[in-house]
C-alpha positions as CSV (number, residue, x, y, z in Angstrom):
1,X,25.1,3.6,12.3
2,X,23.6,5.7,9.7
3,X,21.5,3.3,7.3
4,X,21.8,4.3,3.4
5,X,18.1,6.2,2.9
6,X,19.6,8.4,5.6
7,X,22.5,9.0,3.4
8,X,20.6,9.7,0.2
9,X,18.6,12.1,2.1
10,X,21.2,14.1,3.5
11,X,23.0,13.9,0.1
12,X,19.9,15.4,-1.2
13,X,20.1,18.0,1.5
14,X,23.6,18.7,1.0
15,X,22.9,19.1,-3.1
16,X,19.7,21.6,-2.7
17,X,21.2,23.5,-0.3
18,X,18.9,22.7,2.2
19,X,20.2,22.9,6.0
20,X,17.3,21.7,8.3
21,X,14.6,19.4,6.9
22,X,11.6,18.7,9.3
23,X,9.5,15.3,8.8
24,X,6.0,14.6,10.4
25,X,4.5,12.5,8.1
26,X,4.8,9.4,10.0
27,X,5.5,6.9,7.0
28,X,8.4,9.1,5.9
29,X,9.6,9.1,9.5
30,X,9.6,5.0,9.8
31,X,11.3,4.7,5.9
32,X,14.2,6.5,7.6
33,X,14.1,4.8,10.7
34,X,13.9,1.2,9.3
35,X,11.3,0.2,11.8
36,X,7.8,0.6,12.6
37,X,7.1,3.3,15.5
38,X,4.1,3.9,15.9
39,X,3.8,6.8,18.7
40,X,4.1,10.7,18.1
41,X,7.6,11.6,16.9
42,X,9.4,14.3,14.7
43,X,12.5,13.4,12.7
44,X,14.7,16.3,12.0
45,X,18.2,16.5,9.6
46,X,20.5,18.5,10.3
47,X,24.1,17.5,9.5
48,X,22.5,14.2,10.8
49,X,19.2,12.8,12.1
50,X,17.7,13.6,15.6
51,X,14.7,11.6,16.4
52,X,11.7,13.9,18.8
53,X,9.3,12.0,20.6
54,X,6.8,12.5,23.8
55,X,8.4,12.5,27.3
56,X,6.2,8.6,27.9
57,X,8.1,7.5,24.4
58,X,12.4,8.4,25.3
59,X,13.0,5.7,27.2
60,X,11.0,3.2,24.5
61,X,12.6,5.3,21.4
62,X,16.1,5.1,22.7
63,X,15.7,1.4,22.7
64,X,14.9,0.4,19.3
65,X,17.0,3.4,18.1
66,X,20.3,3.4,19.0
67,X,21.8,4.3,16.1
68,X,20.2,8.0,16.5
69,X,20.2,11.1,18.9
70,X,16.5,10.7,20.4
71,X,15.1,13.7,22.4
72,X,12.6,15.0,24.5
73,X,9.4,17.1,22.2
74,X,9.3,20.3,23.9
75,X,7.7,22.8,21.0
76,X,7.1,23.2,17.2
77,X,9.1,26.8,17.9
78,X,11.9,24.9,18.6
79,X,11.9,21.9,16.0
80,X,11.1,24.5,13.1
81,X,13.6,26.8,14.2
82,X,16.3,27.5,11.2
83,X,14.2,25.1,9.0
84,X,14.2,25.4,5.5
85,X,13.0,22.1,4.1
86,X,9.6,20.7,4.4
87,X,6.8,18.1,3.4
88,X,4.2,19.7,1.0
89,X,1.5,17.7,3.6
90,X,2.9,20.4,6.6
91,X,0.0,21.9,8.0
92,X,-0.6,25.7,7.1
93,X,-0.7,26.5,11.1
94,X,3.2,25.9,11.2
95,X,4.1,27.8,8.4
96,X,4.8,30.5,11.2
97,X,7.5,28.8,12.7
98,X,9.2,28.7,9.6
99,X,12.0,30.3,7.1
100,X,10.4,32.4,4.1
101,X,12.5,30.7,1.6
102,X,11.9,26.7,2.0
103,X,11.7,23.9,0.1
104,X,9.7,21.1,-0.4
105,X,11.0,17.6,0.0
106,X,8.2,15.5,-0.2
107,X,8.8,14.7,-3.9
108,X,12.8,13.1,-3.0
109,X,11.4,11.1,-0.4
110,X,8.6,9.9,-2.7
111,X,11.1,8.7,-5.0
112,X,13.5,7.3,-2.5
113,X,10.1,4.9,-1.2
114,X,9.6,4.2,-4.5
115,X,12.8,1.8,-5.3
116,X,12.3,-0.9,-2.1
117,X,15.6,-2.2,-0.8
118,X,16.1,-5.6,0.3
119,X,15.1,-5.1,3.7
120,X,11.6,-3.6,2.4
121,X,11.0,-6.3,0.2
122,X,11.8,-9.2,2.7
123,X,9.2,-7.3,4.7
124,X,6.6,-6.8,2.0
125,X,6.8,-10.5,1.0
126,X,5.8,-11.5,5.2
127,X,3.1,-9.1,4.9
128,X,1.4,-11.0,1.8
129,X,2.1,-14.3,3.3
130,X,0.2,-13.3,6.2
131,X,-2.6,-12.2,4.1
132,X,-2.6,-15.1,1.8
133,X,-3.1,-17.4,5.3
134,X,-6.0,-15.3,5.7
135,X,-6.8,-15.9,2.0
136,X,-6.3,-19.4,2.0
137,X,-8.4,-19.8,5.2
138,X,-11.5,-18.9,2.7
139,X,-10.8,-20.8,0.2
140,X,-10.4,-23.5,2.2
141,X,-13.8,-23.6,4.3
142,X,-16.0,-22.2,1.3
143,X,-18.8,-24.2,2.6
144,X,-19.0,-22.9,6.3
145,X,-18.4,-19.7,5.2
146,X,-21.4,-19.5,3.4
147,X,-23.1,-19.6,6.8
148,X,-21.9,-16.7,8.1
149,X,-22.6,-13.1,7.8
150,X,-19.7,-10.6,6.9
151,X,-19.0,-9.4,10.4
152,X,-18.2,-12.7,11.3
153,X,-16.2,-13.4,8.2
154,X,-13.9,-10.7,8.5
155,X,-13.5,-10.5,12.1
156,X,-11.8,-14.1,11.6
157,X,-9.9,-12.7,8.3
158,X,-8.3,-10.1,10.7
159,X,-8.0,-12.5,13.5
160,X,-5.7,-15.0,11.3
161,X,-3.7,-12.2,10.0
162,X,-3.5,-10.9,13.8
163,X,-2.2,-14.7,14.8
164,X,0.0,-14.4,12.1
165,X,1.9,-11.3,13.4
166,X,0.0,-8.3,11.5
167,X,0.4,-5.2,13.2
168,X,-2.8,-3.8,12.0
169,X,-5.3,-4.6,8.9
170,X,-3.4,-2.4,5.8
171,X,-6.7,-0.7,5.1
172,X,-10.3,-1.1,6.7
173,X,-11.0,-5.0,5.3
174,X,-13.7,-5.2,2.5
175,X,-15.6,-8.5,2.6
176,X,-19.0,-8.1,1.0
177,X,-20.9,-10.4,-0.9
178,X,-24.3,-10.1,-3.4
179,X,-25.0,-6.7,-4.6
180,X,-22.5,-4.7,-2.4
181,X,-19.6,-6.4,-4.9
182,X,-20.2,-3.9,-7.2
183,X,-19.4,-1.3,-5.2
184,X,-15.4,-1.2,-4.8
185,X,-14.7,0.2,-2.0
186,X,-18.0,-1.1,0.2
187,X,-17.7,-2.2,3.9
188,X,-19.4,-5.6,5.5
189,X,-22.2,-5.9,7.2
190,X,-24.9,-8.0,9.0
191,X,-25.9,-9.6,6.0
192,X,-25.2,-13.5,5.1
193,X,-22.8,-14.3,2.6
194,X,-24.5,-15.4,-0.9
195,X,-23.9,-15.5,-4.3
196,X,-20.7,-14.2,-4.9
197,X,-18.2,-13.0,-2.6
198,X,-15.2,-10.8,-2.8
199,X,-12.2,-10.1,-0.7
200,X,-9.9,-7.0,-0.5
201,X,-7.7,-7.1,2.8
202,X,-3.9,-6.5,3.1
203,X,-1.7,-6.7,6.6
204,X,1.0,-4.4,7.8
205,X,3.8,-6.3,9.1
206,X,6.7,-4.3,10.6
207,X,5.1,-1.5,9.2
208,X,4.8,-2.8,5.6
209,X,1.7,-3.8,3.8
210,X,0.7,-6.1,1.6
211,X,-2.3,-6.1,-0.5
212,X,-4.8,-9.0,-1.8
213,X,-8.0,-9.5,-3.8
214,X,-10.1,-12.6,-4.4
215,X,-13.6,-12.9,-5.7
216,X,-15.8,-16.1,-4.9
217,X,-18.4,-17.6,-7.1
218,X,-21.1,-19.1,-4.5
219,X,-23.1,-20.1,-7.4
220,X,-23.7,-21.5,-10.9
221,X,-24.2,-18.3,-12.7
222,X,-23.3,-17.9,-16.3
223,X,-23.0,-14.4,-16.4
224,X,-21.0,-14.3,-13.3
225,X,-18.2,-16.5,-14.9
226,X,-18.5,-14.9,-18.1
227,X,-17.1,-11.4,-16.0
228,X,-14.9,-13.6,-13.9
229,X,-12.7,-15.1,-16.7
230,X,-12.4,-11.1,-18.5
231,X,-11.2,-10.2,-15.3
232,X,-9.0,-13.0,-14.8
233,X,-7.3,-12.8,-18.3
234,X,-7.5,-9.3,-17.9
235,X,-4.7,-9.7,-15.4
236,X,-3.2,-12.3,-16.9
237,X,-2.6,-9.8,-19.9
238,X,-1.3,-7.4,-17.6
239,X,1.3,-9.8,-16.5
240,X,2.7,-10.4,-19.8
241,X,3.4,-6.5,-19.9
242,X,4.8,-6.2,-16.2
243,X,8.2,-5.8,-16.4
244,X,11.1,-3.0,-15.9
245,X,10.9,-0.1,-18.6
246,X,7.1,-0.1,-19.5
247,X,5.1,3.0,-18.5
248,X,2.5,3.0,-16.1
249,X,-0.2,4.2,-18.6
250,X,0.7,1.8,-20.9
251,X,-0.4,-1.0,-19.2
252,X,-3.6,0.6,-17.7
253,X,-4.1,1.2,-21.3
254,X,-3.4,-2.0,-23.2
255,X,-6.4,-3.5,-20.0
256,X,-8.4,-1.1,-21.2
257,X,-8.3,-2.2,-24.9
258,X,-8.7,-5.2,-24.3
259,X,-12.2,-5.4,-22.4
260,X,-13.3,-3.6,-25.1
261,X,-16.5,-2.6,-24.4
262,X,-16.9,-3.9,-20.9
263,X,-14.2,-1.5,-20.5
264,X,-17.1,1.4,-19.1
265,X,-17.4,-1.1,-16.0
266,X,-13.9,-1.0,-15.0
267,X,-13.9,2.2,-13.2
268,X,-10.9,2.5,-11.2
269,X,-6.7,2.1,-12.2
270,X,-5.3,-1.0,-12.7
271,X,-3.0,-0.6,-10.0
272,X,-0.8,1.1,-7.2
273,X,2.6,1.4,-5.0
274,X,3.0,-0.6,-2.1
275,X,4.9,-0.1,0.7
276,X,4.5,1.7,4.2
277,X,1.1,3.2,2.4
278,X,-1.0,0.5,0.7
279,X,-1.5,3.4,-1.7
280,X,1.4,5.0,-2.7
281,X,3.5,5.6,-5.8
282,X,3.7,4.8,-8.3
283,X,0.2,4.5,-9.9
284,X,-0.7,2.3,-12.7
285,X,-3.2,4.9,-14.5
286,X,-4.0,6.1,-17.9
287,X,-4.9,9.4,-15.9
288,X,-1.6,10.4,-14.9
289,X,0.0,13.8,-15.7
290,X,3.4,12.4,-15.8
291,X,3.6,9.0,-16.9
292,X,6.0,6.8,-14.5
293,X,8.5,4.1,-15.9
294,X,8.7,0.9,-13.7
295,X,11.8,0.3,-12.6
296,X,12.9,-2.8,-11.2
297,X,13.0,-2.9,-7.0
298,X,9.6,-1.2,-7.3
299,X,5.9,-2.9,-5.8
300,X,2.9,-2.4,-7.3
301,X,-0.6,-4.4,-7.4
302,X,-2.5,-5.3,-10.6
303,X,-6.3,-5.3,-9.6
304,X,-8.7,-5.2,-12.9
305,X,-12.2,-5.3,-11.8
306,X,-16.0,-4.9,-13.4
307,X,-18.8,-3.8,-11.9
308,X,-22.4,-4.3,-13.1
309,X,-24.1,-1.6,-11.3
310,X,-26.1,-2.8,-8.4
311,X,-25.9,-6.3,-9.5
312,X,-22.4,-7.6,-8.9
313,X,-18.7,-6.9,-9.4
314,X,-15.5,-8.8,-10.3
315,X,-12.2,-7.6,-8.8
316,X,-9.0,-9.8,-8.4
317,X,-5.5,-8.1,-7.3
318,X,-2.4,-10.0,-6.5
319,X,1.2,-7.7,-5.5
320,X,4.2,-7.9,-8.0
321,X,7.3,-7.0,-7.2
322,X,9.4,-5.3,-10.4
323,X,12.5,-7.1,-11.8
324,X,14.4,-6.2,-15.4
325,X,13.0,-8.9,-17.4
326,X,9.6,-9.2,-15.4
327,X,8.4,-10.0,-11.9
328,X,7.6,-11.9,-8.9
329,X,4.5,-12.4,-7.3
330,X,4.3,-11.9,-4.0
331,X,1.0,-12.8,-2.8
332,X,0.7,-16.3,-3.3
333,X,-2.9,-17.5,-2.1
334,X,-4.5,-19.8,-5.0
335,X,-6.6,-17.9,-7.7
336,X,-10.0,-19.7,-8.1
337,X,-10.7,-20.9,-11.6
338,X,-14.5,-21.2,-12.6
């Protein structure tokens, strides 16, 4: 049975004009299939969907997806043939296969992952509470933690959220402590756990991620809890804000003002999209071209953060999901308070 993203898309198709639409990208490819699949497949619409996958894959595909005409892979000649729709991400070495006058599709199917339906957001919300059991599991063994080096500490993050039935860590998992904090995006290491700590990790469950930052004070440090509680009511502020029908710049924006002038140490947005991409639209940015209005059904995080260059950084994200009047939180794990 055809599932309704399916039928938007083809309604799409049907009002562009567009007769054959090709999708590769493989997180387009699982939104329409309503499950994860994680092996090499094609999905092509026509007048409906045909699912191509590897001759080792048929039997497996045909199994989970009955609801669809799965065949046998057998050339890019063949799936492109008569095709007149698709993804801007298409690699330039197919464009040969292809009809001069095509169009691109990938902005639709941005916008249809954009809203999540119930099933998404059932799915989303068991991906945070599998990261917030990982979460928790730190929060609750502070003290043996602090013997360990972050290798070990994140190999038993990822082992909990493993136990707990993640696919996959979301992203590679960032768990660094001391200096390396104030580097956003930096990756563990040998080195023992001191000082302050900070967490960034997110699981994929059925496909879906979730996506979860804490920051740990290890010591009695003045300044440290000084940045701590901007960041915290920097958040906070954001959540007053967070509601259907405010623009994404907006609240990047009214962060902003309010750090004032720590506000050169907070060097990335103040959030993202999450779905089968733990970066995806839409984006919480004062940088954006075209501002975005959040709409209720839509998930985003709200991750403020400073960073005192090589000294330390603050960062503390939680995942919202949109309603009219406000929001839910979806990641639940305790925020520490210092």
């Amino acid at each position: 049975m055809m599932n309704n993203r399916t039928k938007r898309f083809l309604k799409y198709m049907e009002d562009e004009g567009i007769k054959k639409a090709v999708i590769l990208k493989k997180e387009n490819i699982n939104y329409f299939l309503g499950k994860y699949f994680m092996s090499f497949s094609v999905l092509v619409f026509e007048e409906e969907p045909c699912l191509y996958v590897g001759k080792l894959d048929k039997d497996y595909a045909e199994e989970l997806f009955d609801f669809l005409e799965i065949r046998e892979f057998k050339s890019w000649e063949g799936i492109f043939k008569g095709c007149d729709g698709v993804e801007g991400e298409l690699p330039i070495s197919y464009l040969k296969y292809i009809d001069k006058d095509y169009k691109i599709v990938s902005e639709k199917i941005k916008e249809l992952r954009m809203i999540k339906d119930k099933e998404e957001i059932k799915l989303i919300k068991k991906a945070a509470e599998i990261s917030d059991k990982a979460i928790n599991y730190v929060s609750n063994n502070l003290e043996d933690i602090k013997n360990l080096n972050e290798y070990e500490l994140v190999a038993e993050i990822e082992y909990i959220m493993k136990k707990h039935g993640s696919i996959k860590p979301a992203f590679d998992s960032i768990v660094v402590s001391g200096k390396k904090t104030s580097f956003p995006h930096a990756l563990p290491t040998k080195d023992k756990i001191k000082d302050i700590l900070l967490i960034d990790i997110g699981a994929v469950y059925n496909g879906y991620c979730s996506d979860i930052t804490r920051t740990f004070l290890l010591k009695d440090d003045e300044e440290m809890r000084k940045i701590y509680n901007l960041v915290y009511e920097a958040k906070e502020l954001a959540e007053e804000h967070l509601k259907e029908g405010v623009s994404a710049k907006e609240i990047d924006n009214i962060v902003r003002a309010f750090f004032g002038d720590y506000e050169k140490l907070f060097i990335h947005s103040l959030g993202h999209g999450v779905g089968l991409e733990v970066h995806e639209e839409p984006r919480l940015s004062n940088k954006l071209k075209e501002d975005i209005i959040l709409k209720e059904g839509m998930v985003v995080t709200i991750e403020p953060g400073l960073y005192l260059k090589n000294r330390f950084g603050v960062r503390i994200e939680d995942l919202y999901l949109i309603k009219k009047n406000g929001f839910e939180r979806l990641s639940k794990a305790e925020i520490p308070i210092y």
